[in-house]
N, CA and C atoms of all chains as a GROMACS GRO file, in nm:
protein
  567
    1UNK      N    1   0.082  -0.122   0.000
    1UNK     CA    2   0.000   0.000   0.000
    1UNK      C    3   0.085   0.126   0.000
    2UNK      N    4   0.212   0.147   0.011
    2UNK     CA    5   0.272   0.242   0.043
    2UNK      C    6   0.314   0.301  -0.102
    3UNK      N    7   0.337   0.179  -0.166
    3UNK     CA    8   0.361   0.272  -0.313
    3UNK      C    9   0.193   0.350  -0.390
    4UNK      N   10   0.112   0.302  -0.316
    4UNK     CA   11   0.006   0.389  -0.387
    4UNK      C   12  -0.004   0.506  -0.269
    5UNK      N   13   0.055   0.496  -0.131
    5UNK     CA   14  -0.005   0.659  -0.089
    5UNK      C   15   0.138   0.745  -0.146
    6UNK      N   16   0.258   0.685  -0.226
    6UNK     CA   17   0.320   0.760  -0.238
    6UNK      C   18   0.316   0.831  -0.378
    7UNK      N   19   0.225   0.784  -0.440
    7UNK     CA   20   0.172   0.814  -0.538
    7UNK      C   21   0.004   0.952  -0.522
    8UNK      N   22  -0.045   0.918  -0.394
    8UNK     CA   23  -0.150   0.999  -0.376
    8UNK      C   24  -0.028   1.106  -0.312
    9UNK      N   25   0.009   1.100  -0.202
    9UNK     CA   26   0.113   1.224  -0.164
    9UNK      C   27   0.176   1.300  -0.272
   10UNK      N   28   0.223   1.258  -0.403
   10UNK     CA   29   0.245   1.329  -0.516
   10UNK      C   30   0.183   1.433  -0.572
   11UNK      N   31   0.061   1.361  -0.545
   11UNK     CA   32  -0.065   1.423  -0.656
   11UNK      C   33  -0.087   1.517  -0.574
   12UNK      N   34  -0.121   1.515  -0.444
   12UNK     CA   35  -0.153   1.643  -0.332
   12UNK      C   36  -0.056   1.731  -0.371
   13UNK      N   37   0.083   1.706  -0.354
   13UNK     CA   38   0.176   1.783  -0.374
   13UNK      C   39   0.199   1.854  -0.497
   14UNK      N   40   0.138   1.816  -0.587
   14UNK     CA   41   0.123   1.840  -0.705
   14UNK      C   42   0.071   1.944  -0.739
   15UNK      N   43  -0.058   1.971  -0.708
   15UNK     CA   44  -0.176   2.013  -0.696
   15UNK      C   45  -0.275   2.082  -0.596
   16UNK      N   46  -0.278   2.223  -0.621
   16UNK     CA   47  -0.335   2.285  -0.519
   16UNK      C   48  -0.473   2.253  -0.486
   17UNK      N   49  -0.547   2.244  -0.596
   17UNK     CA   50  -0.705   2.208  -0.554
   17UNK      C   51  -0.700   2.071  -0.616
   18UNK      N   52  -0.706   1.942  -0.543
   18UNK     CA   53  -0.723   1.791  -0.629
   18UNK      C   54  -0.878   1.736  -0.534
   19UNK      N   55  -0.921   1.683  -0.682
   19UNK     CA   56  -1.037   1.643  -0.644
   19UNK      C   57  -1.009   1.454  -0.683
   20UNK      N   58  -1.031   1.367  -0.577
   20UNK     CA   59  -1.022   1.218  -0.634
   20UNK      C   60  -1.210   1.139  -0.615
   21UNK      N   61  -1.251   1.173  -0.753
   21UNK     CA   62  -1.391   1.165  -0.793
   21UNK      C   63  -1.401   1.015  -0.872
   22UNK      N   64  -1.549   1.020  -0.873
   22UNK     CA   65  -1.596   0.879  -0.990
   22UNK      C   66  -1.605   0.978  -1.140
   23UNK      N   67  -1.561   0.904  -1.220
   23UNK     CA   68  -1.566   0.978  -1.303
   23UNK      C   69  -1.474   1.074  -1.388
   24UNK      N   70  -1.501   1.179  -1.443
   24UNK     CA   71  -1.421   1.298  -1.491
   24UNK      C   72  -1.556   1.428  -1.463
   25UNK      N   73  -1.461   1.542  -1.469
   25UNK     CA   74  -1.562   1.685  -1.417
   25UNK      C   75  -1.669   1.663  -1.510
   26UNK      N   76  -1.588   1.656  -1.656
   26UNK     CA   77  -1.714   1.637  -1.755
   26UNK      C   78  -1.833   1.513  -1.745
   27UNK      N   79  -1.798   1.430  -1.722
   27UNK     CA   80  -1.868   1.320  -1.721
   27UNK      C   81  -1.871   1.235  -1.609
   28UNK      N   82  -1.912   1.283  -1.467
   28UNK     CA   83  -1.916   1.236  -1.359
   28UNK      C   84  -1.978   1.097  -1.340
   29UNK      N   85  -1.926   0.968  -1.301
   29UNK     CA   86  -2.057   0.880  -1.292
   29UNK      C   87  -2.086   0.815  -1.114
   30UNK      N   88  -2.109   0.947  -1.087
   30UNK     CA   89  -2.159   0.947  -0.938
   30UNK      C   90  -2.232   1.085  -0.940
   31UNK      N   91  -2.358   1.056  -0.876
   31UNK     CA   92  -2.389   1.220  -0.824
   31UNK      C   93  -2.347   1.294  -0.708
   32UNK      N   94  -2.271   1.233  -0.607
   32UNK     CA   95  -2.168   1.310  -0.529
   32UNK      C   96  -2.088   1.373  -0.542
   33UNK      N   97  -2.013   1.289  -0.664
   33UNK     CA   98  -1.866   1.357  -0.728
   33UNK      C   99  -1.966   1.427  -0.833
   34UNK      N  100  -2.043   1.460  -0.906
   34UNK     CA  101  -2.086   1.563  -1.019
   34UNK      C  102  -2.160   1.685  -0.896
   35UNK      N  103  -2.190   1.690  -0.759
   35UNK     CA  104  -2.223   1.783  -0.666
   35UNK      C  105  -2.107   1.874  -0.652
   36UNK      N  106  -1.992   1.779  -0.593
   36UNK     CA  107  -1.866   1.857  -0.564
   36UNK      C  108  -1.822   1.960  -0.735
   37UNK      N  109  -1.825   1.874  -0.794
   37UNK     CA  110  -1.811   1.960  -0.956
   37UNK      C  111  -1.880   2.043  -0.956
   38UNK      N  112  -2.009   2.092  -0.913
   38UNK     CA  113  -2.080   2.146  -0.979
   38UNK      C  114  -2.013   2.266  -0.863
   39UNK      N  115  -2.012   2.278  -0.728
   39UNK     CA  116  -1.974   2.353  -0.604
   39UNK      C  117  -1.842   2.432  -0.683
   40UNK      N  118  -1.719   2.346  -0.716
   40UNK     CA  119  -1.638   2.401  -0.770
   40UNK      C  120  -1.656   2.462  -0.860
   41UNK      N  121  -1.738   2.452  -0.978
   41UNK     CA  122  -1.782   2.526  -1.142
   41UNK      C  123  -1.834   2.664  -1.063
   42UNK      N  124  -1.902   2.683  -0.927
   42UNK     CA  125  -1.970   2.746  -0.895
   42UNK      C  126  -1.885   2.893  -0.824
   43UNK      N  127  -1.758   2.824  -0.738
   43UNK     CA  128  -1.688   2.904  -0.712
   43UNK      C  129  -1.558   2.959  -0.815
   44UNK      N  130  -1.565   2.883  -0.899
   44UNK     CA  131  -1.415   2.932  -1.026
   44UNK      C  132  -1.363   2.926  -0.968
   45UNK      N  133  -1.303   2.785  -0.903
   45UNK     CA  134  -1.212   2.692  -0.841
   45UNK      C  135  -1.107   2.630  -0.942
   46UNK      N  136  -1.008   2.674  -1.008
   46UNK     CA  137  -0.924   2.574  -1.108
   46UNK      C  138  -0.903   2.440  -1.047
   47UNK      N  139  -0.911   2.364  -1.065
   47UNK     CA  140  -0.842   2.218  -0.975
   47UNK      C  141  -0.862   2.102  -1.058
   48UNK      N  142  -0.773   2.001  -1.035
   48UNK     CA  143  -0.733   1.857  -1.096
   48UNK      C  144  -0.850   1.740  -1.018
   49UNK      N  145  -0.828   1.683  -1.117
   49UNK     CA  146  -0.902   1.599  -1.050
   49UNK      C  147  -0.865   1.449  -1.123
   50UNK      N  148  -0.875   1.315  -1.026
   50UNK     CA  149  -0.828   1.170  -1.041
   50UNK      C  150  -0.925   1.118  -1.037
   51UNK      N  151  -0.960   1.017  -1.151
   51UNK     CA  152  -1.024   0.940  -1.145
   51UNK      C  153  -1.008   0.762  -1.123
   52UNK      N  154  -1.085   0.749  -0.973
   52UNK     CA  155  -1.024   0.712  -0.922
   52UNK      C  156  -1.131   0.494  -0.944
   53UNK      N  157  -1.200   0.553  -1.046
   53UNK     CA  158  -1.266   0.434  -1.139
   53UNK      C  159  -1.194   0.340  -1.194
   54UNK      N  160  -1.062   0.369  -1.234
   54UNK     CA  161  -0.979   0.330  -1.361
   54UNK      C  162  -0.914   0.305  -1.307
   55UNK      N  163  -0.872   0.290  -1.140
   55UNK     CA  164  -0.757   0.267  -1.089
   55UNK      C  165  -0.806   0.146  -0.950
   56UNK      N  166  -0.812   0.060  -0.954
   56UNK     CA  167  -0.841   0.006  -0.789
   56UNK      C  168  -0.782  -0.002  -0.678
   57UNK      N  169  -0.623  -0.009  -0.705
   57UNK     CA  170  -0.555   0.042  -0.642
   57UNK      C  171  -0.560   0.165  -0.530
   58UNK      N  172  -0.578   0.259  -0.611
   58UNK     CA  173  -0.593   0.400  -0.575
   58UNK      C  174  -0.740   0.415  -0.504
   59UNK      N  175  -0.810   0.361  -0.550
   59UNK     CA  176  -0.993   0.368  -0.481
   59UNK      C  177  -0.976   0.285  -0.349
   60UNK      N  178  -0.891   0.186  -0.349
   60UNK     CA  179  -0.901   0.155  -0.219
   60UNK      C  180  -0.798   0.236  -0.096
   61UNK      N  181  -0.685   0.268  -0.177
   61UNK     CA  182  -0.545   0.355  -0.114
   61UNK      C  183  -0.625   0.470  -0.074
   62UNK      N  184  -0.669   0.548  -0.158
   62UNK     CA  185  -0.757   0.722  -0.109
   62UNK      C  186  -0.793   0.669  -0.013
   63UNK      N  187  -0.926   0.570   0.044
   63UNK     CA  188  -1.001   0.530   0.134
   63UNK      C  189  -0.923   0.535   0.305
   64UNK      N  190  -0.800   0.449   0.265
   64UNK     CA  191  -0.720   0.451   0.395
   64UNK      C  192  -0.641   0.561   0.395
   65UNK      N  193  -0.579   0.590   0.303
   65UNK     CA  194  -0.480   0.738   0.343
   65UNK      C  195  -0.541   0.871   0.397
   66UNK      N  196  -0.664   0.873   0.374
   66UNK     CA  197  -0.793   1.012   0.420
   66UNK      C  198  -0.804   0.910   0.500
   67UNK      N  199  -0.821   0.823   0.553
   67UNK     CA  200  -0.961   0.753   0.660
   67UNK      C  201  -1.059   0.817   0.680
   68UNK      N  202  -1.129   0.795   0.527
   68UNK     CA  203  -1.271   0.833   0.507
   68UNK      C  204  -1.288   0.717   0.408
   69UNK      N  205  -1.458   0.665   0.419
   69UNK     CA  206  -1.502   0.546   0.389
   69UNK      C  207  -1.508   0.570   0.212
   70UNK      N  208  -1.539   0.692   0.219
   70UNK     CA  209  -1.614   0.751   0.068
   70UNK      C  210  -1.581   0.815  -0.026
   71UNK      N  211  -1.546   0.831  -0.175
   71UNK     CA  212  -1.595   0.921  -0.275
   71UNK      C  213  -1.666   0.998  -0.300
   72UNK      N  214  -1.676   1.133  -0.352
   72UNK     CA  215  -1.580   1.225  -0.376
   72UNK      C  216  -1.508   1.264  -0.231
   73UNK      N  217  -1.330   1.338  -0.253
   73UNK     CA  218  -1.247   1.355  -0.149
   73UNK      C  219  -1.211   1.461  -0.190
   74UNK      N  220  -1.188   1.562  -0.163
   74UNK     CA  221  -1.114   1.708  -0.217
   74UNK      C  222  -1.015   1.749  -0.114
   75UNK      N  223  -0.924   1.776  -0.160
   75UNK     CA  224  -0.736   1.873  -0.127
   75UNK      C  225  -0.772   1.953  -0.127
   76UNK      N  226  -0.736   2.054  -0.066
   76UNK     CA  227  -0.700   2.192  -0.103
   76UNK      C  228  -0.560   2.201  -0.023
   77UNK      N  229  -0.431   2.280  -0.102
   77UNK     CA  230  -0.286   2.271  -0.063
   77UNK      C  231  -0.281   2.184   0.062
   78UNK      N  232  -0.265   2.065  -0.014
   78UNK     CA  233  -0.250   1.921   0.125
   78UNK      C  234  -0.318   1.936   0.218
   79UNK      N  235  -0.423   1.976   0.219
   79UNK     CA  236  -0.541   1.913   0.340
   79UNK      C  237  -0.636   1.872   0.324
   80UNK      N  238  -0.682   1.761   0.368
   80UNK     CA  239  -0.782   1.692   0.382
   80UNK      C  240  -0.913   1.818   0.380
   81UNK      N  241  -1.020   1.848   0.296
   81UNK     CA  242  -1.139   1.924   0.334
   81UNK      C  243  -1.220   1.854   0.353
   82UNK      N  244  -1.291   1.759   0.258
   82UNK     CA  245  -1.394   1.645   0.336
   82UNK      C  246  -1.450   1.648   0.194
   83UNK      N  247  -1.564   1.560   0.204
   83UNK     CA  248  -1.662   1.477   0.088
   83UNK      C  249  -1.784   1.566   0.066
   84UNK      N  250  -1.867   1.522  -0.010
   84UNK     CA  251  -1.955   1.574  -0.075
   84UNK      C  252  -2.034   1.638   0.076
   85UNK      N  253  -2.093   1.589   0.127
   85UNK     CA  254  -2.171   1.631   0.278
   85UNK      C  255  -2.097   1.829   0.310
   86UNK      N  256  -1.976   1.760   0.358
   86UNK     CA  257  -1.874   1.892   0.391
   86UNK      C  258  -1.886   2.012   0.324
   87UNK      N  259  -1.877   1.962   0.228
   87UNK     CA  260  -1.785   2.053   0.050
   87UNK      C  261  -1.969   2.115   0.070
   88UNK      N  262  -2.074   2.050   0.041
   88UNK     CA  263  -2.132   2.123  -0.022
   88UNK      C  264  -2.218   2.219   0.067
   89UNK      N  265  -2.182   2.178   0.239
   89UNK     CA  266  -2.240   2.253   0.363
   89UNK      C  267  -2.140   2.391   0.366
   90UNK      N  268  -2.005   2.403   0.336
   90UNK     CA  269  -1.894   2.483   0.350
   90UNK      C  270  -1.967   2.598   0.257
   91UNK      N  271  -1.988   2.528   0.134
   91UNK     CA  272  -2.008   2.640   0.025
   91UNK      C  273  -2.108   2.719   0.029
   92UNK      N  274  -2.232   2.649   0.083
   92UNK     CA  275  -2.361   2.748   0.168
   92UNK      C  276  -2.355   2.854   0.233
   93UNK      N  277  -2.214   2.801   0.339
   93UNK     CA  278  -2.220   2.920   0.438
   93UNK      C  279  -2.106   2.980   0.440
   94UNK      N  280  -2.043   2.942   0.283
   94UNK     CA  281  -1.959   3.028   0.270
   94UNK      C  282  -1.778   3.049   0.336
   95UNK      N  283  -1.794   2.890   0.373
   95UNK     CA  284  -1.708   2.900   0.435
   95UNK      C  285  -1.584   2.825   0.410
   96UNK      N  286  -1.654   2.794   0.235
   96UNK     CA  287  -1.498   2.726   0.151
   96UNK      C  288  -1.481   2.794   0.040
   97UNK      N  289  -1.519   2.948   0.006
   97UNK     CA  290  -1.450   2.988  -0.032
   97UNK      C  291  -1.416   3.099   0.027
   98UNK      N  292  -1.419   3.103   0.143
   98UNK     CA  293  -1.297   3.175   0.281
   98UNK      C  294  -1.189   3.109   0.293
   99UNK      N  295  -1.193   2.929   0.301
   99UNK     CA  296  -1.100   2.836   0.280
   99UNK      C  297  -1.012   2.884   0.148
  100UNK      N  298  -1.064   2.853   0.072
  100UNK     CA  299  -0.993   2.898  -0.064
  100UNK      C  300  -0.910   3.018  -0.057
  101UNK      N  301  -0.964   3.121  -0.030
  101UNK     CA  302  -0.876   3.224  -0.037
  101UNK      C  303  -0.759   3.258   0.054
  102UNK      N  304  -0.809   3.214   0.190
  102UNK     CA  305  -0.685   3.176   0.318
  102UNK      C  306  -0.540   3.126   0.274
  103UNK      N  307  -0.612   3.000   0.150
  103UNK     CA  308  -0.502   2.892   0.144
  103UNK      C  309  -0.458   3.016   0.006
  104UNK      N  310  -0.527   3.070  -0.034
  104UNK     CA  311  -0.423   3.128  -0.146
  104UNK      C  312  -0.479   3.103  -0.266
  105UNK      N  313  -0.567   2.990  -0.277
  105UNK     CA  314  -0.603   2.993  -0.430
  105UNK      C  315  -0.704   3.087  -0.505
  106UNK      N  316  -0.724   3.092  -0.593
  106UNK     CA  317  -0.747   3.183  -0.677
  106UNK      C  318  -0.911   3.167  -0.710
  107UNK      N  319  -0.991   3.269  -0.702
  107UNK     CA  320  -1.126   3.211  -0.688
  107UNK      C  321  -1.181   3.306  -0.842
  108UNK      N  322  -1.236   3.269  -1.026
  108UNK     CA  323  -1.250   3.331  -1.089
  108UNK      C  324  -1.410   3.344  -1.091
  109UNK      N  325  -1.472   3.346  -0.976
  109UNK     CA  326  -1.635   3.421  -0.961
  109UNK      C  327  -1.639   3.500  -0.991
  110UNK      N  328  -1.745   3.552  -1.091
  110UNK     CA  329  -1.808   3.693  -1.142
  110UNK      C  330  -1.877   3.723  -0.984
  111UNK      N  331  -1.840   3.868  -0.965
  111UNK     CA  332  -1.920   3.908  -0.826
  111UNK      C  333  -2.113   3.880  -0.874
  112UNK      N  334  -2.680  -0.438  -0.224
  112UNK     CA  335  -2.699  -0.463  -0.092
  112UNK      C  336  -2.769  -0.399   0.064
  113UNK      N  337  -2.870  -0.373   0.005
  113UNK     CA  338  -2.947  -0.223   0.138
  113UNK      C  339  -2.925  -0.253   0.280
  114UNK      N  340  -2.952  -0.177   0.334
  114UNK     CA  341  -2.940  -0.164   0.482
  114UNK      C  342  -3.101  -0.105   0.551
  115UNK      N  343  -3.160  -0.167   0.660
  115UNK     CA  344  -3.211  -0.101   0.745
  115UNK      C  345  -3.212   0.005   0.817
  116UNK      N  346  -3.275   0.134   0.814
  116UNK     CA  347  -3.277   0.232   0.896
  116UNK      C  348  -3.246   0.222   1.010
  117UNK      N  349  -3.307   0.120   1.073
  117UNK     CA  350  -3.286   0.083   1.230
  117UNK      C  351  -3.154   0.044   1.285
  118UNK      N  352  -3.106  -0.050   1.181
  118UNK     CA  353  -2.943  -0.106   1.202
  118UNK      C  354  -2.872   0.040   1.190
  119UNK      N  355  -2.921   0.100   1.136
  119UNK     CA  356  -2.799   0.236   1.096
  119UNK      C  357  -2.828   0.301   1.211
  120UNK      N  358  -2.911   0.348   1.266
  120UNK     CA  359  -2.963   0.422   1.407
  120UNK      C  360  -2.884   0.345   1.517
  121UNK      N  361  -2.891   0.205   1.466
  121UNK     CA  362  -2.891   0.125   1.639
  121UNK      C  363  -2.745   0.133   1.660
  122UNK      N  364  -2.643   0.126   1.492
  122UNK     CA  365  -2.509   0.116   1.529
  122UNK      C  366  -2.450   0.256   1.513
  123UNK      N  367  -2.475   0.377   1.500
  123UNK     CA  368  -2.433   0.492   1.532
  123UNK      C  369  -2.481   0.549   1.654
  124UNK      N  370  -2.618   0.474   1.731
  124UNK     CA  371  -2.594   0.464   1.914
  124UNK      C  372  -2.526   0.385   1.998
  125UNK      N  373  -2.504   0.277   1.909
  125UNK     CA  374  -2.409   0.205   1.991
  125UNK      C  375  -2.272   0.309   2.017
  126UNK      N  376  -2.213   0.349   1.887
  126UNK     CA  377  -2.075   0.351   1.961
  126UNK      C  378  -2.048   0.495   1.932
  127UNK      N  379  -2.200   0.624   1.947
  127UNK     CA  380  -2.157   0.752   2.005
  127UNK      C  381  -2.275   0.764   2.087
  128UNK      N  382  -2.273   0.681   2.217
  128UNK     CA  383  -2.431   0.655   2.315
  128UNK      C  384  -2.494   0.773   2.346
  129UNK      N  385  -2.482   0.878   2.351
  129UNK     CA  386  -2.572   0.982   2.360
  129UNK      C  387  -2.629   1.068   2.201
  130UNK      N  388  -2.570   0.969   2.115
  130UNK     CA  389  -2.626   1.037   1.978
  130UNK      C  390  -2.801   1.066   1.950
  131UNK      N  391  -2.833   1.202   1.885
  131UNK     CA  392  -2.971   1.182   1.879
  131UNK      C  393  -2.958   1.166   1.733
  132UNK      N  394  -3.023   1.028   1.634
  132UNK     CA  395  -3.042   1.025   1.484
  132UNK      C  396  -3.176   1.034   1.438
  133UNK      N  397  -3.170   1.119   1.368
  133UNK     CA  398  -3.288   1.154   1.258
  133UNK      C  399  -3.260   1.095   1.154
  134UNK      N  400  -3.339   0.945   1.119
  134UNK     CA  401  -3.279   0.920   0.926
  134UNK      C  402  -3.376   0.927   0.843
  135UNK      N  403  -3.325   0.938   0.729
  135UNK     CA  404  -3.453   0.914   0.627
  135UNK      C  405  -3.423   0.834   0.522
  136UNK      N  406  -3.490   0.784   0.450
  136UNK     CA  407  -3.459   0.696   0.295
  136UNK      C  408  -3.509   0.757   0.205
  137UNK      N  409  -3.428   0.829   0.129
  137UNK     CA  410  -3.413   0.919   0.044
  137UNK      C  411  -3.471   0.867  -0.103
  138UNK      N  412  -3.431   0.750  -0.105
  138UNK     CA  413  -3.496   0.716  -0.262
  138UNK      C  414  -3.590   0.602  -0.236
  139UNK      N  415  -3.646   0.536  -0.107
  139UNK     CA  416  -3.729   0.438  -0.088
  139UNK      C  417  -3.678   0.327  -0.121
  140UNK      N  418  -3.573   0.286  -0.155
  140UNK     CA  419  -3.442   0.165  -0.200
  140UNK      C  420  -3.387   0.102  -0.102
  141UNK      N  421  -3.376   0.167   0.048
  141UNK     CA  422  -3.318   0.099   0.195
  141UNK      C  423  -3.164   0.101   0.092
  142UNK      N  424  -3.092   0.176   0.047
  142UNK     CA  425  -2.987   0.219   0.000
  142UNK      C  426  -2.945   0.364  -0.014
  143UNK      N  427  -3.000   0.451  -0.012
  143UNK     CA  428  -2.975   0.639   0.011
  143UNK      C  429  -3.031   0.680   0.139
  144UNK      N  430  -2.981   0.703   0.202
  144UNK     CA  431  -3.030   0.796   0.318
  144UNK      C  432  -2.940   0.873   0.367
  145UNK      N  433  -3.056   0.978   0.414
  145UNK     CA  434  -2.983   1.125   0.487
  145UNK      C  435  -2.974   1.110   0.633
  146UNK      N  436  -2.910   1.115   0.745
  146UNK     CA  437  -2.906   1.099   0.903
  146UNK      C  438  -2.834   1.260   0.960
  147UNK      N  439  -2.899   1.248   1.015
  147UNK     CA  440  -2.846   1.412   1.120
  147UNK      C  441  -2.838   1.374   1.234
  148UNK      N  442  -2.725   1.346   1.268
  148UNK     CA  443  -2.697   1.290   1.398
  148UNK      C  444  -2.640   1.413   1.530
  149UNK      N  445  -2.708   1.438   1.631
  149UNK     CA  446  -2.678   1.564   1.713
  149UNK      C  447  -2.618   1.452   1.851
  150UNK      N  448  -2.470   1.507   1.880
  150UNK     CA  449  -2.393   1.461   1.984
  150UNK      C  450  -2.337   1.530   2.017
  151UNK      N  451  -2.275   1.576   2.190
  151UNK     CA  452  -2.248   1.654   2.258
  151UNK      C  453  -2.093   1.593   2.240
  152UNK      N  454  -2.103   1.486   2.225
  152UNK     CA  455  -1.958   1.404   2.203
  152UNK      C  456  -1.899   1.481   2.058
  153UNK      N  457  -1.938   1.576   1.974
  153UNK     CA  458  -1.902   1.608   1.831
  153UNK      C  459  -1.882   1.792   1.898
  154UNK      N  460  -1.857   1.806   2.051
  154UNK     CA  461  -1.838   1.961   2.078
  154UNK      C  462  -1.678   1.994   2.020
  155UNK      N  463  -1.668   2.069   1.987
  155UNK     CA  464  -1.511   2.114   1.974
  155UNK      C  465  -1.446   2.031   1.851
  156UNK      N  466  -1.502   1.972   1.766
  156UNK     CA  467  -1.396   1.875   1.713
  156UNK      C  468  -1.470   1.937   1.516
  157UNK      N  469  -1.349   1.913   1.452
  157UNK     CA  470  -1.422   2.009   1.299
  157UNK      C  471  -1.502   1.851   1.201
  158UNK      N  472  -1.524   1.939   1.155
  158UNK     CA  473  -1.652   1.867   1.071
  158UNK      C  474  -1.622   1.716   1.052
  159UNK      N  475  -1.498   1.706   0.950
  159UNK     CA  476  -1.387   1.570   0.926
  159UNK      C  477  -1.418   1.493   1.035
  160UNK      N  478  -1.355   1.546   1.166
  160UNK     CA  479  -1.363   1.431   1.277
  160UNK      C  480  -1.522   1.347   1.306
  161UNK      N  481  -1.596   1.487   1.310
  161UNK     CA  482  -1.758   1.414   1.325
  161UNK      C  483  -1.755   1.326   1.244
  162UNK      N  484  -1.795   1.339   1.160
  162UNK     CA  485  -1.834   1.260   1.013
  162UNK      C  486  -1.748   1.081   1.051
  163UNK      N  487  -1.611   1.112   1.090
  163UNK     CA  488  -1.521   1.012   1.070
  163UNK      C  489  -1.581   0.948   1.232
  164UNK      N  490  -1.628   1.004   1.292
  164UNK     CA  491  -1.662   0.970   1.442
  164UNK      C  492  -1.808   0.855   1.400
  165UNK      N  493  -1.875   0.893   1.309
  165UNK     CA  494  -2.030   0.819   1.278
  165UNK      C  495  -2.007   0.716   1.156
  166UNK      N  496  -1.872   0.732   1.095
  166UNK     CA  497  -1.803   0.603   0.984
  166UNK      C  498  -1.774   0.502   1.078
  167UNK      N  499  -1.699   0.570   1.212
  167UNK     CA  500  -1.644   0.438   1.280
  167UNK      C  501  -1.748   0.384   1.365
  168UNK      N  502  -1.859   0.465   1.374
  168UNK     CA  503  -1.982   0.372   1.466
  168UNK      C  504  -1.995   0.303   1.364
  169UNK      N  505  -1.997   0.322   1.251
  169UNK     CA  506  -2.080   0.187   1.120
  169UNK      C  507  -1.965   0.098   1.088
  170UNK      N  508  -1.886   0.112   1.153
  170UNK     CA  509  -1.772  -0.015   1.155
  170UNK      C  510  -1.719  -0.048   0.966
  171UNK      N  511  -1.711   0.034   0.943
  171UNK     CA  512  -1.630  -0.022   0.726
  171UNK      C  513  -1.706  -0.072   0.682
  172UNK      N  514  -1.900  -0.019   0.741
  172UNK     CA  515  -2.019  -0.053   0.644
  172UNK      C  516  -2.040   0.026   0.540
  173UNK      N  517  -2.009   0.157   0.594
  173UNK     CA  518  -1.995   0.251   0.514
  173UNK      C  519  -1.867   0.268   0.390
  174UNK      N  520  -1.951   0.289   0.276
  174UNK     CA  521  -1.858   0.233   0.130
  174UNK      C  522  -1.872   0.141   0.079
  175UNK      N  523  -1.936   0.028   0.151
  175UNK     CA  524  -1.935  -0.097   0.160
  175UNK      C  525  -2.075  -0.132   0.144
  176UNK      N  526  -2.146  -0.196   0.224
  176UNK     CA  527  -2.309  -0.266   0.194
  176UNK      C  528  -2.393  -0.157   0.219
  177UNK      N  529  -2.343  -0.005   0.297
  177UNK     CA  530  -2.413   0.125   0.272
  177UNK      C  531  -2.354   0.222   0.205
  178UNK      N  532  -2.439   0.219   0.109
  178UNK     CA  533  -2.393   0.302  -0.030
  178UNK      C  534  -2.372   0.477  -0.017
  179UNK      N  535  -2.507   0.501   0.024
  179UNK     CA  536  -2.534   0.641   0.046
  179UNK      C  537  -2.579   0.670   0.190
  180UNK      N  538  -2.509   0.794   0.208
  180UNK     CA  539  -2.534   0.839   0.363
  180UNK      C  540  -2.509   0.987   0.350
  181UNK      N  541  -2.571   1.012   0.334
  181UNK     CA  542  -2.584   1.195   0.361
  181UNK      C  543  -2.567   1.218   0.486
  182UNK      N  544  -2.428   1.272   0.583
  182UNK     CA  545  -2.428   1.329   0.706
  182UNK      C  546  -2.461   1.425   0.731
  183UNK      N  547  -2.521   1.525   0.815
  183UNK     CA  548  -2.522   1.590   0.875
  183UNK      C  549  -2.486   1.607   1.004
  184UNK      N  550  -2.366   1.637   1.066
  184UNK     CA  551  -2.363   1.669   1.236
  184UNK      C  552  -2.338   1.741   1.296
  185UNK      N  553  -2.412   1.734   1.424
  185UNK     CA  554  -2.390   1.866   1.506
  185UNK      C  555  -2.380   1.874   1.627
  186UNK      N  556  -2.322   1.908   1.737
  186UNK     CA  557  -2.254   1.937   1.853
  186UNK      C  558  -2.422   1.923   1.952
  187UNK      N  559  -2.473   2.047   1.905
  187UNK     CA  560  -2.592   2.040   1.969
  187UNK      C  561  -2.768   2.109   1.875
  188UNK      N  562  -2.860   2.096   1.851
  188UNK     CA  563  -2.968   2.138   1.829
  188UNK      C  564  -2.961   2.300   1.797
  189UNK      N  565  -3.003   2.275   1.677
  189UNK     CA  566  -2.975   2.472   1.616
  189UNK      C  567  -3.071   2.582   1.678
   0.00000   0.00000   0.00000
C-alpha cells in the first residue's frame, strides 16, 4: 500500500485544488462527485481531479490514506477538506470559499 | 446490498451513546439515506472528525453494503 499513498502524496503535492472523484468533471458517474463539480464550477475553483474508477488500487489507497469510507475527497494545498456532505455545507455558508482564499487559491467568480 | 434504517440508528448509538439520529430513505431503496446525527460528544472537534466519528460507529459498512449516507452533524440542536 505504500507505493500507492506515495503516489497519492504526489498528486496532493502536485496540486493545489485535487479532487479524487468517480468519473471525470465532464462526465461524472456518481452524483456526489458531479455535486462537488458542480460547487467548484460554482466558485471558479481551477483544480485537478483523479479518477479514481480506472484505478483500484488507488480507490481503495484514497479510502485509507484520508480515513474516510467515501468518494468524492477534495485537497485543497495538502489538506484533507472532506466529501460531498462537507464541500457542499462549506459552500452554503460560505465558508470554503474563505477556505480557498486563506489557502491562497485563486477564486475566478463573477461578483 | 441495502441496509435497514434501524441497524444504521442502532449502530451509530451504539458507539456515540448519547447520539440523537434523525434518518430518512431518500430514494425508498433501503440504500440512500440522509441521518443528522446531534452529539455533545461532536463539541469542539471540525466537521472531518464528526463525520469520521459516525463512519467508525458503522464499523467499514460505510462504502461498503451502505452506499449512500448523507451526514449531517452537530454538537448540539440549532
Amino acid at each position: 500500500m505504500s507505493e500507492v499513498f506515495d503516489r497519492i502524496r504526489d498528486e496532493i503535492a502536485k496540486n493545489d485544488v485535487l479532487l479524487f472523484m468517480k468519473g471525470t468533471p465532464v462526465f461524472p458517474q456518481c452524483g456526489f462527485s458531479a455535486a462537488v463539480i458542480d460547487v467548484l464550477s460554482q466558485l471558479g475553483v481551477k483544480f485537478h481531479s483523479v479518477n479514481i474508477l480506472v484505478d483500484p488500487d488507488l480507490r481503495q489507497g484514497i479510502k485509507e490514506f484520508s480515513q474516510w469510507p467515501t468518494i468524492p475527497q477534495l485537497y485543497v494545498k495538502g489538506e484533507f477538506v472532506g466529501g460531498c456532505d462537507i464541500i457542499r455545507e462549506m459552500f452554503e455558508t460560505g465558508e470554503l470559499g474563505q477556505l480557498m482564499k486563506e489557502k491562497g487559491v485563486t477564486l475566478a467568480t463573477a461578483a | 446490498m441495502p441496509m435497514a434504517a434501524e441497524d444504521i440508528v442502532a449502530l451509530i448509538k451504539q458507539g456515540i451513546p448519547d447520539a440523537e439520529v434523525d434518518i430518512q430513505d431518500l430514494a425508498g431503496d433501503g440504500d440512500h439515506y440522509a441521518a443528522t446525527v446531534v452529539s455533545p460528544a461532536f463539541a469542539g472537534k471540525s466537521k472531518i472528525q464528526q463525520h469520521q466519528m459516525v463512519y467508525g460507529a458503522l464499523g467499514g459498512r460505510m462504502g461498503g453494503v451502505l452506499h449512500a449516507l448523507k451526514l449531517t452533524t452537530m454538537a448540539q440542536k440549532p
